[in-house]
N, C-alpha and C positions, 0 to 999 in steps of 0.2 A: 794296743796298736791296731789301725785298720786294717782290714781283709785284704787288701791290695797292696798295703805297704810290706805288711807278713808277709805276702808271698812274693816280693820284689825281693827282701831282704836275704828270704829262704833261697829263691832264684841265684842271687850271686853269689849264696855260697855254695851252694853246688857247683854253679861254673866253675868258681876257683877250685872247689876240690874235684874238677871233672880234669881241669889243667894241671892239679899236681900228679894226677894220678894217669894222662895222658903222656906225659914226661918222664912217668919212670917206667911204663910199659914200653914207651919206644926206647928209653935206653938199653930194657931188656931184651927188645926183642933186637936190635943195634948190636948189642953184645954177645948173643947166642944165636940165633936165627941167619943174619949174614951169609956164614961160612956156609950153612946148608943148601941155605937159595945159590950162591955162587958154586957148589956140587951141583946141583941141580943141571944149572943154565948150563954147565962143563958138558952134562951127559946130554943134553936137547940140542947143542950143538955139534958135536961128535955124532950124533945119530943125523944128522940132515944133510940131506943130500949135496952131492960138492957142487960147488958155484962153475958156472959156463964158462971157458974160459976167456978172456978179454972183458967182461963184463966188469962192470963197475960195482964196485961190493959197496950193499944198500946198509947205509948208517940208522943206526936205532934212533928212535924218536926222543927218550929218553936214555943219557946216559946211568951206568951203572951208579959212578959217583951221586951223579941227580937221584937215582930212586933212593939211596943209600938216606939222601938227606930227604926226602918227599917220606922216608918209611917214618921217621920219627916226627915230622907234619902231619903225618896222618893221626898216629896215633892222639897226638894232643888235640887235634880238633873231635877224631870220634871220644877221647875221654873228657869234653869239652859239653858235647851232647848231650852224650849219658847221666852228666852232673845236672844235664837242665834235666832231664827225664827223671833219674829218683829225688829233683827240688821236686818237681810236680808231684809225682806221685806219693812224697811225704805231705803234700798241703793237701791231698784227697782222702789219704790212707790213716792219716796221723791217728785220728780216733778213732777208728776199725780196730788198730793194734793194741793188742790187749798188754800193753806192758807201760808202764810208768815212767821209764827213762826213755828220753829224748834221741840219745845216743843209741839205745838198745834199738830204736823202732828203725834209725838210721840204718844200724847193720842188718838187720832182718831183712831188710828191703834190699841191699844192695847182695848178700846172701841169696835170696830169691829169681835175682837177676842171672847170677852167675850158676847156680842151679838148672833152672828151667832156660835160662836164656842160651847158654852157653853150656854147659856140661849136656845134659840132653840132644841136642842136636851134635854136639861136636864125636858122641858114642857112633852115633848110625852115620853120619856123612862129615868124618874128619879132614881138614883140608891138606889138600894136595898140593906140593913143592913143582915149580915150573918142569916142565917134560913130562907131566902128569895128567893125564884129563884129554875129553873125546869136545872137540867145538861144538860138535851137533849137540850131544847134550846137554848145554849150556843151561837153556831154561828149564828142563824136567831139574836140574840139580838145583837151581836158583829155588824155582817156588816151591819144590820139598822140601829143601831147607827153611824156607820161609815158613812152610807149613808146622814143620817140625819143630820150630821157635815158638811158634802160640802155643802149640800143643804141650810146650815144657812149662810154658806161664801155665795152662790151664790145668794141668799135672801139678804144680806146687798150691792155686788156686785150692784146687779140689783136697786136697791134702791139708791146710789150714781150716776148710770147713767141714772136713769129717773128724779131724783131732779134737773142734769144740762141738761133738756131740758126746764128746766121753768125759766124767768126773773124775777119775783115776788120772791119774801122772801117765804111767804106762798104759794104760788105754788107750788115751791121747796121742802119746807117741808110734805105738801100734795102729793107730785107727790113719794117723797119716802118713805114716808111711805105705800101708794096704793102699790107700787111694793113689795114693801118687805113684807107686809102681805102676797099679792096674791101667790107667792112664798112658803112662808112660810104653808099657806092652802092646796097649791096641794102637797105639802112635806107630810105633815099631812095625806091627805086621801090618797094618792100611797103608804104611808111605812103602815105597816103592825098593827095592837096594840098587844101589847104583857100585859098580865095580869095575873102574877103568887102568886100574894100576898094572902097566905091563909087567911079565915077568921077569923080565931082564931087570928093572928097574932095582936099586940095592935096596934091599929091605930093610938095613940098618941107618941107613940115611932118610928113609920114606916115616919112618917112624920118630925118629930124633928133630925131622923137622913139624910131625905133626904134634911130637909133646913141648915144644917153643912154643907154638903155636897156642897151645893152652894155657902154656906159661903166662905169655902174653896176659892173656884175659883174666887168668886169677890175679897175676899183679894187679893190673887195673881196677879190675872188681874191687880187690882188699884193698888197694891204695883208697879209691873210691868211697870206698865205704868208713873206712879208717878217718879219713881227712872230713868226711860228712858230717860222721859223729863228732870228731871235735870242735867243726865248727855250729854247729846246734845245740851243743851243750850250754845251759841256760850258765852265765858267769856270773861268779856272786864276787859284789862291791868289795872291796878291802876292808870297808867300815866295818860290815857284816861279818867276816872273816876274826877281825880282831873280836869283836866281839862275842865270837861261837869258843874263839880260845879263852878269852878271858872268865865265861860263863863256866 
């Protein structure tokens, strides 16, 4: 098959496994995350100041119902993305990866994402449930986080090419994990700490929405990754089939 056609081929099925897997994050997070955001918004409005009176009380731009259904549009278009993103970087990466199945390179990659992409940044700058967070800080938080995202690529990076300077099995595994912390620790003390979370604010609900939140992306990732590998899995003919039994 041509270079172009492979990676068209590769291309939609990623989509499609970015779509399944954008579906069942937003049903997760639909199903569990909800009730938190709606505490939330309960305590951000309870906290704000009372309305003038005679004034006309100013309607939200979106309603709740709307975002209700926008949360699980989102999620299927960002896991729609993400499926073009590890097509591609399986059609760049594919033989770098030192492993023989199709399916194994699929989950390492989609593993790597959730890793460095998501677990890493989510440790230092975990997101915050509405009534949470200072407006002015908006962009120190944005491009830390941003920063903080490469830095988790470049931390698993670094980590895959100190494990193959070693022969040993456990070398290997020692060797990358030593990197990938060290990495991960000067990530830590260079970016900045950001801590806006009032004390009032209930600490059992600040936390229940930030581990959804994680939920969220592991679904996704594993769906992702799951749905990848099975569609890259090279299919063998039924002729071929009968005949591996019959041999």
């Amino acid at each position: 098959m041509p270079t172009e056609h492979r990676f068209i081929s590769l291309l939609l099925r990623g989509l499609l496994a970015g779509l399944i897997a954008g579906l069942l994050a937003g049903a997760f997070a639909y199903t569990f995350g909800e009730t938190h955001i709606d505490a939330a918004i309960a305590i951000e409005e309870a906290a704000a100041p009372p309305a003038t009176p005679g004034a006309a009380e100013e309607e939200p731009l979106v309603s709740r119902e709307g975002q209700k259904a926008g949360l699980v549009l989102a999620t299927t278009l960002y896991g729609i993305a993400m499926g073009g993103l590890i097509a591609t970087a399986y059609t760049l990466l594919r033989r770098r990866l030192r492993t023989p199945s199709d399916s194994r390179a699929a989950l390492s990659l989609a593993g790597a994402a959730l890793l460095g992409a998501v677990l890493v940044p989510w440790i230092k700058y975990p997101p915050n449930p509405p009534a949470v967070g200072d407006p002015s800080t908006i962009n120190q938080r944005t491009w830390s986080y941003l920063a903080l995202l490469v830095l988790g690529l470049v931390a698993v990076w670094a980590a895959v090419i100190a494990s193959r300077t070693q022969a040993a099995e456990w070398r290997r595994a020692t060797a990358g994990v030593v990197a990938f912390l060290v990495v991960v620790a000067v990530a830590y003390l260079l970016l900045p700490s950001i801590q806006e979370v009032p004390d009032t604010f209930p600490a059992a609900l600040l936390w229940d929405f930030r581990l959804v939140s994680l939920g969220v992306q592991a679904v996704l990732w594993t769906a992702l990754g799951l749905a990848f590998a099975a569609l890259v899995t090279p299919r063998v003919p039924a002729a071929a089939q009968v005949e591996t039994a019959a041999a």
